[in-house]
C-alpha positions in Angstrom: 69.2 59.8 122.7 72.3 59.6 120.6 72.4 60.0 117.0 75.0 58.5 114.9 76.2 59.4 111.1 76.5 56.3 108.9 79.8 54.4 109.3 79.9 52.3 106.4 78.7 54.0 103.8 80.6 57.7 104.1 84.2 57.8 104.1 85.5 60.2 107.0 88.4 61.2 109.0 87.5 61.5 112.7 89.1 63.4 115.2 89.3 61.9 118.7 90.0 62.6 122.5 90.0 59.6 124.8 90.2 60.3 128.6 91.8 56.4 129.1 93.8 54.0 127.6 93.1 53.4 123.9 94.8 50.6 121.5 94.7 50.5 117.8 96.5 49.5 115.1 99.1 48.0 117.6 99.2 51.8 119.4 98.8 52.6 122.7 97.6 56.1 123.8 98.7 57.3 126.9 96.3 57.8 130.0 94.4 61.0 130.5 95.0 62.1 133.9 92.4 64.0 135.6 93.0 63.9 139.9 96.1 63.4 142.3 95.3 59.8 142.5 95.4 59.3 138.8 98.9 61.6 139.4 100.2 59.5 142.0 99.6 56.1 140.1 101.5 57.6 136.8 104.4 58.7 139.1 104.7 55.2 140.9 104.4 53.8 137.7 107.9 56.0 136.9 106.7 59.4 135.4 108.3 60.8 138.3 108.8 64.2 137.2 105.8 67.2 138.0 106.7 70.8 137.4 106.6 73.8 139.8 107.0 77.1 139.2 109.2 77.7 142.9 110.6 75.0 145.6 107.6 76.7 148.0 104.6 75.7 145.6 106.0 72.4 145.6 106.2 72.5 149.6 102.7 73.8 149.8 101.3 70.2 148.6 104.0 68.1 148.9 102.1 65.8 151.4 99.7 65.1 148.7 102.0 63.8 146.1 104.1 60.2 146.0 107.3 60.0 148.0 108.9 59.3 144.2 107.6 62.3 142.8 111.0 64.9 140.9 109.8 68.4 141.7 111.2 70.2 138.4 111.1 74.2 139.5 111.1 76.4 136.0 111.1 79.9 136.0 107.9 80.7 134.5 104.5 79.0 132.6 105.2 78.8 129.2 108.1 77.0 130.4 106.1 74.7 132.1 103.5 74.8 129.4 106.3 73.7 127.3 107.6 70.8 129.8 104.2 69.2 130.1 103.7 69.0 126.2 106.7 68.0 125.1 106.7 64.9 128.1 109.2 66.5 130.4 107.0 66.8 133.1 104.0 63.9 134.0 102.2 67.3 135.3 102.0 70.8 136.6 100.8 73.0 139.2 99.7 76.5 138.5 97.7 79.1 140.5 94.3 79.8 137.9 93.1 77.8 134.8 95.6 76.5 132.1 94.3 76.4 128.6 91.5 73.7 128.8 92.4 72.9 124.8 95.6 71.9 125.9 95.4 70.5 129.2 93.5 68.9 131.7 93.2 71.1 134.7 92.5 69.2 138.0 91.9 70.2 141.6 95.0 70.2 144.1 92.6 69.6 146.9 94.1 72.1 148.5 92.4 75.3 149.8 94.2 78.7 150.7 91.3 80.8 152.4 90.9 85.2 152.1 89.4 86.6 154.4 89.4 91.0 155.8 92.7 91.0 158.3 92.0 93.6 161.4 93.6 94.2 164.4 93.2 91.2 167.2 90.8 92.2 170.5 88.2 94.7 170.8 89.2 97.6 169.1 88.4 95.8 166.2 85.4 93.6 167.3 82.5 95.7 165.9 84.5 95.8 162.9 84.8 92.3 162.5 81.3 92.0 162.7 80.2 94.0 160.4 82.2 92.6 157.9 80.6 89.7 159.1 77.3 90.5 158.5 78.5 91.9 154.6 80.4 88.6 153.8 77.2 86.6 154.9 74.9 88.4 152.4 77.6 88.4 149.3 77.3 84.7 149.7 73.6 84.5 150.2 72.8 86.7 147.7 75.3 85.1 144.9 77.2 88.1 144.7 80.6 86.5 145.0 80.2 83.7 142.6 78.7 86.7 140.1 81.6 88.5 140.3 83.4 85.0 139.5 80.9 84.7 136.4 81.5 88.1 134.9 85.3 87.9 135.4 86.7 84.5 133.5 88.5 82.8 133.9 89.1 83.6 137.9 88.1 81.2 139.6 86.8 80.7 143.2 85.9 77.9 145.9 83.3 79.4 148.9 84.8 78.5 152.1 82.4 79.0 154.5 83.3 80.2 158.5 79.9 81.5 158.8 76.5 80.6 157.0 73.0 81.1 157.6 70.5 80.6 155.3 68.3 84.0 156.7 71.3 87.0 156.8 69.3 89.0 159.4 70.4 85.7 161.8 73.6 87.8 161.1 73.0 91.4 162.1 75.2 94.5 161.5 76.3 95.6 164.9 74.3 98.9 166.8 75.5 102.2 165.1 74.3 104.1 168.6 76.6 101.5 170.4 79.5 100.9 167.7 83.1 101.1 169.8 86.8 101.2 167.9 87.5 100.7 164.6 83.9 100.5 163.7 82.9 103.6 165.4 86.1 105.3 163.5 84.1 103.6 160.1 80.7 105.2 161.1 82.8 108.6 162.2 84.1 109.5 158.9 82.3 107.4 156.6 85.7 105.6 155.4 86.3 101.9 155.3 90.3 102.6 154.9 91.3 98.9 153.4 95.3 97.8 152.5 95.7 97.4 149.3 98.6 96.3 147.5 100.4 98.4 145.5 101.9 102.0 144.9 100.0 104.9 144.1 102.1 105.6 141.6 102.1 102.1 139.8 98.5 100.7 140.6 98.6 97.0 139.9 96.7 95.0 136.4 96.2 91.3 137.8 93.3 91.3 134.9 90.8 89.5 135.9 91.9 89.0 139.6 91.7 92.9 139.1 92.8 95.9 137.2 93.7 98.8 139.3 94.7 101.0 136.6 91.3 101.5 135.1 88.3 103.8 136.8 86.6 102.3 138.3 88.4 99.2 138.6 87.7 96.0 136.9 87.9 92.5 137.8 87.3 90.1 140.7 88.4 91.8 143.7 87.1 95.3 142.7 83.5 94.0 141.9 83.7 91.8 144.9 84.5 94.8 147.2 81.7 96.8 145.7 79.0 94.4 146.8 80.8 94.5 150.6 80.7 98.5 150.2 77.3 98.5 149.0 76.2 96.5 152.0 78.3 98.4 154.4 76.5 102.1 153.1 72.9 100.6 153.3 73.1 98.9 157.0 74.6 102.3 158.3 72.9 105.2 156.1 72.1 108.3 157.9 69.9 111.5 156.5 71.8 114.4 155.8 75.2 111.9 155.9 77.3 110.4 153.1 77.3 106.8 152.5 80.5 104.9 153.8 82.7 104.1 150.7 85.7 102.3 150.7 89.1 104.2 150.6 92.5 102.0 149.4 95.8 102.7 151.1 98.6 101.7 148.3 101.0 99.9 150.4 103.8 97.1 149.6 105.9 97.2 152.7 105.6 95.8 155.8 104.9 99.1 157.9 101.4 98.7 155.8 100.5 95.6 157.7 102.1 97.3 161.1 99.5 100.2 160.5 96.3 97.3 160.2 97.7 95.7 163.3 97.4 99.1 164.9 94.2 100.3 163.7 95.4 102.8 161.8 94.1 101.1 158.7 91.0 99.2 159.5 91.7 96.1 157.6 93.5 94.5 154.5 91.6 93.8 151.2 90.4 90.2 151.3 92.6 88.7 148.9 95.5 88.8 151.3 96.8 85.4 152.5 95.7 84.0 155.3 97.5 81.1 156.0 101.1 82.7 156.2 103.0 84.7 158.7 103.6 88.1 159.5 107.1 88.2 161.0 107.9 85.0 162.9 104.6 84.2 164.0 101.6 82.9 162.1 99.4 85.8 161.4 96.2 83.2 162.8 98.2 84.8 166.3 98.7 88.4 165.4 95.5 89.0 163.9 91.4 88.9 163.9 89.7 87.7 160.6 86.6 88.5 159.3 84.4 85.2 157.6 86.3 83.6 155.1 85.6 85.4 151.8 86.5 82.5 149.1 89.6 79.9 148.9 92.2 80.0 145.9 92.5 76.6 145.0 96.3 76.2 142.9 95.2 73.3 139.6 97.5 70.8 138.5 97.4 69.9 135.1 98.3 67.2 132.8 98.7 67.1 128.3 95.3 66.3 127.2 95.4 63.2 124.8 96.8 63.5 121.2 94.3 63.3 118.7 94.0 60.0 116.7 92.8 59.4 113.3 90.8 57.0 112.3 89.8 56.7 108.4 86.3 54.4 108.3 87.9 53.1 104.3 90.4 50.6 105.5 88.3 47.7 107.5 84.8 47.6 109.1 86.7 46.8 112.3 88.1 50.5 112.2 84.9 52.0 111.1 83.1 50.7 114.3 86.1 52.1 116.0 85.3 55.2 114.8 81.7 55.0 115.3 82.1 54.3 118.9 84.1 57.5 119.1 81.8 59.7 117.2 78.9 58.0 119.6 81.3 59.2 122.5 82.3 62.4 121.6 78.4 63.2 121.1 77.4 62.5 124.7 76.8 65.7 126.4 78.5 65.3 130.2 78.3 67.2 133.2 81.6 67.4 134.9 81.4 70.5 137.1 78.6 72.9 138.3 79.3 75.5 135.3 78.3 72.5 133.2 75.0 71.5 135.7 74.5 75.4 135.2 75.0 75.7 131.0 72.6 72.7 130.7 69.8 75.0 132.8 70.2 77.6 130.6 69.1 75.5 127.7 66.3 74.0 129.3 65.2 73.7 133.1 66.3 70.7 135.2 66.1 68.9 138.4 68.5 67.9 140.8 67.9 66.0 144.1 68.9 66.6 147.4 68.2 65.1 151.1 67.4 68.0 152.8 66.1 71.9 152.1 69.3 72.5 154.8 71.3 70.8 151.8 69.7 72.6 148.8 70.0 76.2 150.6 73.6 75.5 151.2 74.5 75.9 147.5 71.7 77.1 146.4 73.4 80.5 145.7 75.9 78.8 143.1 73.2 77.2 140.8 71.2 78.5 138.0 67.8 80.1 138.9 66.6 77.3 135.7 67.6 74.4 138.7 64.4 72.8 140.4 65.5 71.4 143.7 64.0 67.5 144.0 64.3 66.3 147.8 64.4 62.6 149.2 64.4 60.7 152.2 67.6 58.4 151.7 70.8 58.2 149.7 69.0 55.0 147.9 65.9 56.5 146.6 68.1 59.8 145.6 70.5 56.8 143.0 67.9 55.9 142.0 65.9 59.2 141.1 69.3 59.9 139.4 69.4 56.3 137.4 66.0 56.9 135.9 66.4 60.2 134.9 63.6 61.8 137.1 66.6 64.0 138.5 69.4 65.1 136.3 71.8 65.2 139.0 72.1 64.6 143.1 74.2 66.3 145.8 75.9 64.1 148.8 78.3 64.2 150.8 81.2 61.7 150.7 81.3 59.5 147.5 78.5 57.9 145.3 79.3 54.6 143.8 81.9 55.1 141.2 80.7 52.4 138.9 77.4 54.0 138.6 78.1 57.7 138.8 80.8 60.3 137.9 81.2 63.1 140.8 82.3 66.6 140.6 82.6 69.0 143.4 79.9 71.3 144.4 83.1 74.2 145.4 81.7 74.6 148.6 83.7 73.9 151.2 82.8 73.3 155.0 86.1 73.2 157.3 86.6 71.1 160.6 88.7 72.3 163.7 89.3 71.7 167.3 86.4 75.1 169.1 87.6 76.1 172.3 86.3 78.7 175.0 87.2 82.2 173.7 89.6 84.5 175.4 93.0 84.3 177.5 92.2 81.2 179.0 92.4 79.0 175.7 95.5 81.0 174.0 97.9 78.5 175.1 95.9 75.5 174.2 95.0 76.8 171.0 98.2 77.6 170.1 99.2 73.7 170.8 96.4 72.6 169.1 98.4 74.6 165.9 101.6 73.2 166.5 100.0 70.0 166.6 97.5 70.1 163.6 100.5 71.8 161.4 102.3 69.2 162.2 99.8 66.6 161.1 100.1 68.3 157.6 103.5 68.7 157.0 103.8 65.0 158.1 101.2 63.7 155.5 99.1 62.2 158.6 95.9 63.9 157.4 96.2 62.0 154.3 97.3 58.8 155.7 94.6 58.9 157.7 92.6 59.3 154.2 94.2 57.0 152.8 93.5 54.1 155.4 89.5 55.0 155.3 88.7 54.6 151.9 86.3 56.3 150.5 86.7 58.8 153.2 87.4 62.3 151.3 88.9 65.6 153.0 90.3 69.1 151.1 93.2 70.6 153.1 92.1 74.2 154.2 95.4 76.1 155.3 94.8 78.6 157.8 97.5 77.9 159.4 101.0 76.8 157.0 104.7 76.1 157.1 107.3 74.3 155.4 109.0 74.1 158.7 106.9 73.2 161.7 109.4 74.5 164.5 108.6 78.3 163.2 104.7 77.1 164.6 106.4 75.9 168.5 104.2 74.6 171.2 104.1 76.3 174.1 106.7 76.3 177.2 105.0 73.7 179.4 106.6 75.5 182.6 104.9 78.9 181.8 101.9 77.6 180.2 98.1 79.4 181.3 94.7 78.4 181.7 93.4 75.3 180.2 96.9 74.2 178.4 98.1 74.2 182.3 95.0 72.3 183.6 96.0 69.9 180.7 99.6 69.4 181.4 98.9 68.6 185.2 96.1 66.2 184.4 97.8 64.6 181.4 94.4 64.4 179.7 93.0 66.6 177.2 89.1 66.8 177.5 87.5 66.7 173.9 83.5 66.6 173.6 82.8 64.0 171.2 79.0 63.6 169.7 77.5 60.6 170.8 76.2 59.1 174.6 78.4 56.4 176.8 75.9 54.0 176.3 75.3 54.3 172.6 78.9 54.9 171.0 78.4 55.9 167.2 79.2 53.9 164.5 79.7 56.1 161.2 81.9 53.8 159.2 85.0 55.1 157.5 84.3 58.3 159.2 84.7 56.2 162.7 83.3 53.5 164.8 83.5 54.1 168.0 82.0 50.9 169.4 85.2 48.8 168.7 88.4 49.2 170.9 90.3 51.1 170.0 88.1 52.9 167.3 88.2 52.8 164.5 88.2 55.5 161.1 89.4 58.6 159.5 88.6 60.9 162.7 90.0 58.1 165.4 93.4 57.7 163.3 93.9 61.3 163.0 93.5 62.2 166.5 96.1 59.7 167.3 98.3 61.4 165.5 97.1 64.6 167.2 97.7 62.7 170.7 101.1 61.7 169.7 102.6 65.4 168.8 101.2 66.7 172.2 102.6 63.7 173.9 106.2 63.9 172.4 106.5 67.7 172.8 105.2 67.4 176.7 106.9 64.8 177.1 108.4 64.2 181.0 110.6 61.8 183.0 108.3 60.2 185.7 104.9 61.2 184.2 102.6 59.7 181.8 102.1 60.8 178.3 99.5 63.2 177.7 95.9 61.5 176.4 93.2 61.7 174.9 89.5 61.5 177.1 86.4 61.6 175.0 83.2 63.4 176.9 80.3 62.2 175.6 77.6 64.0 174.9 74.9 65.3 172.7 73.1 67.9 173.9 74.0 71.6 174.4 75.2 71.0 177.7 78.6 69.6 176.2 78.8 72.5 174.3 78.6 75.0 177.5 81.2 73.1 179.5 83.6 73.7 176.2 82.6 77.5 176.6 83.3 77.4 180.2 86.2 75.2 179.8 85.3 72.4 182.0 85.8 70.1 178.7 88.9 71.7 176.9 87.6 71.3 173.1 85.6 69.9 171.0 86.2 66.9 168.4 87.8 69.0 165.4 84.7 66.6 163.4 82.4 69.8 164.6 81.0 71.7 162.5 82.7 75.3 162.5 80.7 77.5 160.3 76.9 77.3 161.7 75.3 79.1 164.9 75.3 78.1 168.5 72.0 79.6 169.8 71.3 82.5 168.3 75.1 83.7 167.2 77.1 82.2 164.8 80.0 80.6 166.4 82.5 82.5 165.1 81.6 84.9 167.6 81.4 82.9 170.5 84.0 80.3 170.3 88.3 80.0 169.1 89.2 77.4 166.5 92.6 76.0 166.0 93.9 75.7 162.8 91.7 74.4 160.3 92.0 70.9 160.4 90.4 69.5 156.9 87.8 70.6 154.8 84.3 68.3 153.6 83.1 68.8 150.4 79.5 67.6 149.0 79.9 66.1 145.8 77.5 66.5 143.3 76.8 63.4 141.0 75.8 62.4 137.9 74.8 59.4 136.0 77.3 57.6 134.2 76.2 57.6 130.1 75.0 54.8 128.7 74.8 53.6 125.2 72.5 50.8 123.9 73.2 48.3 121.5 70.8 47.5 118.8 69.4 47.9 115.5 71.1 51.1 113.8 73.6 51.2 116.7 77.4 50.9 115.9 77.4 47.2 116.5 74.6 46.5 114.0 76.2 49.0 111.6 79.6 46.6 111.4 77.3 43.7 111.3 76.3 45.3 107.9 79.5 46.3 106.4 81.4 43.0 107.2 78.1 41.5 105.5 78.8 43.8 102.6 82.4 42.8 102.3 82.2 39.0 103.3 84.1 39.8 106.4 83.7 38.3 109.7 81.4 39.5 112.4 83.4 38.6 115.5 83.6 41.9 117.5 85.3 40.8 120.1 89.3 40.9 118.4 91.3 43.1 116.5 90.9 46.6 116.3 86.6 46.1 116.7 87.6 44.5 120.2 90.8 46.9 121.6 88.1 50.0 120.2 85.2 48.4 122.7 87.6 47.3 125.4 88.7 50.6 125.6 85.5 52.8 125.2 84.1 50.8 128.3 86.9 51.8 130.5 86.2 55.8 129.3 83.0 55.8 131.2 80.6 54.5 128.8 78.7 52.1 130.1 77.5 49.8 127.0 74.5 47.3 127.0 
């Protein structure tokens, strides 16, 4: 239900927002925009210029933007505020939220993943684990996206590596058989962390964290409370003290020389993954526990200006601003702090296809949320269309006419698995240069792009502006199964389907045409084609690609045992094979892409009728002698345009 104030018989200014293009009174208001393909459009329509705040921020999403975008680098954000008000810039991109009064902050699809940085090999295995086990039950138990609540306006995006909806699936390791670092942990009751900073001059990063309050205050500091508190209760001891957490201040490099040698057992978790450490990527030098949560840098674009109408001068302008007053009531759900605000007010449903699907992000949604489950995408529209569910979750894209998405922020990443150990170091380390190649190159999103409405997030764990820093390997002193690969000339991945019953899965690829077809088939051709040109020799045929097919957990073993080099990067990376989580089993290469469920919504409607806007100008041109055709003049731009905001109108 909508209610509407009179339009003809008060006489009011109303101020409005309008998210598209809205013509009055012979003026056009510019476009909201609110994605990157809204972005890209308004640059290849010639607003070329989006601000950065350094050449490398542009670098870092470069591939996502149009080949005529004008990076403009300014030295800090109220210049940039400034340059996005006033026009100068289409668009910026920020790390946090800008003011939402202001601007309209939208996602860079674009994930950089923390995680706890250790030592690499066995010293720090048990470690690893056990910060394992911790990071597991801060996301099960919701107490990462609490600290996220009770810290605004930091924001976070769960990336998970590992995930099991029952944490004792993901054990703490054996105090009586703890080795290394972990044993050093359980020795002196210390989990010695790097922290950056000086003793002297603790950092404020407000809410991010404030180290110059005790205790602490902020993201990071209430974040690592609920890892120490998880850490002291798997490993108390009578007559012991609990382990605690203990900070080593460092800035310099020799701080990260003293993780890599154990003499500090890992870095704090908001460390960045994706970069390097030296000359190599750190994804080489180091072990990394579960991903913790992904920083996600916003663009943002000038919200609308605001428009007055006065409701004195013709009925034609009063429905105009009745349809606005009609549109500014509707109450939308645009994100899952919204979903969650309108459970606090009253308890609601939202649909999913599976339990599996509702226990993945069940930890991010109000306790008020009543989980609805169905059998098909179809019956799920449907549920959403009548109202029996207030919203749905799916993955991939719900029909756009019919539903407005927003992203769950939950994030499931994609890369090639290999076997673990010596044997795979080379490979995996071409299976980097390749996939960072792929990014830098923009061949992910081409591959996107060709598969409509196929959707991916770039996760970095692996990132450079110049892919020769990330080399393949020497073919003539290359090991194990890079070596088996280079004399065959094939590289063995395990693909999910059976010989005689090829999959078809649309966008995402059909395998039953030749050659196949999709997001997943283009972008391993793009894959095949970087490992072809840098092996590459006279006499000898390019290097391809031979799909194994199979689909049960056979295929899996000959990928641990190396008789199939890797898997498809489509595999999931973050759920168990057997009874461990794979994490602990297998090696990934970079991270390939990210999927994302959306959740969805239905689009708002507003009927026509008797004491509607429609019937209301009916009355006042009656009143006046006017005419009552709505579909010219200002009456007609004003409908014309609130149909293309989102409104659907009967």
């Amino acid at each position: 239900f909508i209610g509407f104030i009179p339009a003809c018989t008060a006489v009011r200014a109303i101020a409005m927002r309008v998210s598209l293009p809205l013509i009055m009174g012979g003026m056009v208001q510019a476009a909201d925009i609110s994605s990157v393909a809204e972005l890209n459009a308004a640059i290849e329509a010639g607003s070329t210029k989006v601000c950065f705040l350094s050449q490398a921020n542009y670098n870092s999403v470069h591939t996502l933007l149009s080949a005529k975008t004008e990076a403009v680098i300014l030295s800090d954000t109220s210049h940039m505020y400034d340059a996005v008000k006033d026009g100068t810039c289409v668009a910026g991109l920020i790390s946090g939220q800008p003011d939402p009064e202001a601007f309209i902050p939208f996602s860079s699809e674009l994930i950089s993943p923390r995680a706890f940085q250790t030592a690499p090999g066995d010293p720090a295995r048990h470690l690893l684990e056990a910060l394992d086990a911790a990071v597991v039950r801060t996301h099960n138990a919701g107490d990462m996206r609490k600290a996220e609540a009770d810290n605004p306006p930091f924001r976070a995006v769960q990336v998970n590596t590992c995930r099991s909806s029952d944490p004792g699936q993901v054990p703490f390791p054996d105090a009586a058989t703890a080795t290394g670092l972990l044993a050093d942990v359980l020795t002196t009751r210390k989990l010695k962390l790097l922290a950056y900073g000086a003793p002297d001059a603790l950092p404020n990063w407000v809410q991010d964290g404030n180290y110059e309050v005790t205790p602490p205050t902020g993201f990071w500091p209430d974040y690592i409370r609920a890892v120490e508190k998880y850490i002291a209760e798997a490993y108390r001891e009578d007559g012991k003290e609990d382990i605690t957490v203990e900070r080593v201040w460092r800035t310099d490099a020799a701080g990260t020389e003293m993780v890599l040698n154990g003499t500090i057992h890992a870095t704090e978790p908001y460390y960045i993954y994706e970069n390097f450490h030296g000359d190599q990527l750190k994804k080489w030098q180091f072990g990394f526990s579960c991903v913790v949560v992904g920083y996600e840098q916003q663009f943002f674009s000038k919200r609308s200006s605001y428009v007055m109408i006065s409701d004195g001068d013709s009925c034609e302008g009063q429905l105009a601003a009745c349809i606005s007053q009609a549109g500014a009531e509707v109450t939308s759900i645009d994100s899952v702090h919204d979903l969650n605000i309108a459970a606090a007010q009253a308890a609601l449903k939202v649909g999913f296809l599976s339990e599996a699907n509702y226990q993945s992000v069940h930890t991010m949604l109000s306790a008020n949320i009543q989980a609805e489950f169905f059998s098909d995408t179809t019956e799920l529209y449907n549920a959403v269309q009548s109202g029996a569910v207030r919203a749905g979750l799916i993955s991939g894209q719900p029909n756009a006419t019919l539903f407005r998405a927003f992203a769950s922020e939950l994030i499931s990443p994609r890369a090639f698995q290999v076997a673990p150990g010596e044997a795979a170091k080379d490979l995996v380390r071409a299976l980097d240069a390749a996939v960072v190649r792929t990014h830098n190159s923009g061949a992910l999103r081409q591959a996107e792009a060709d598969n409509p409405p196929f959707r991916v997030v770039e996760v970095h764990t692996c990132r450079s502006s110049d892919p020769d820093k990330v080399p393949f390997p020497v073919a003539s002193s290359a090991t194990g199964l890079l070596a088996d690969v280079l004399t065959t000339r094939k590289l063995k991945v395990l693909s999910y389907g059976s010989p005689d019953d090829l999959p078809d899965w649309h966008q995402d690829g059909n395998y039953q045409v030749t050659p196949a077809t999709g997001f997943w088939p283009d972008y391993m051709r793009a894959i095949k084609t970087h490992l072809a040109t840098a092996y590459r020799e006279a006499g000898k045929d390019d290097i391809t690609i031979e799909r194994v097919w199979r689909t049960d957990a056979a295929g899996t073993e000959m990928v641990l045992n190396g008789t199939i080099h890797a898997t498809e990067p489509y595999y999931i990376y973050e759920n168990f094979f057997g009874d461990k989580l794979k994490k602990w089993q297998f090696d990934f290469s970079c991270v390939v892409l990210g999927y994302e469920q959306q959740f969805f919504v239905q689009r708002q409607t507003m009927p026509f009728g008797e004491g509607t806007c429609t019937s209301r100008l009916t009355r006042c041109q009656a009143e006046t002698g006017g005419h009552t055709d709505v579909s010219s003049g200002a009456a007609g731009a004003a409908l014309a345009a609130a149909a293309v905001t989102g409104l659907v109108w009967q």
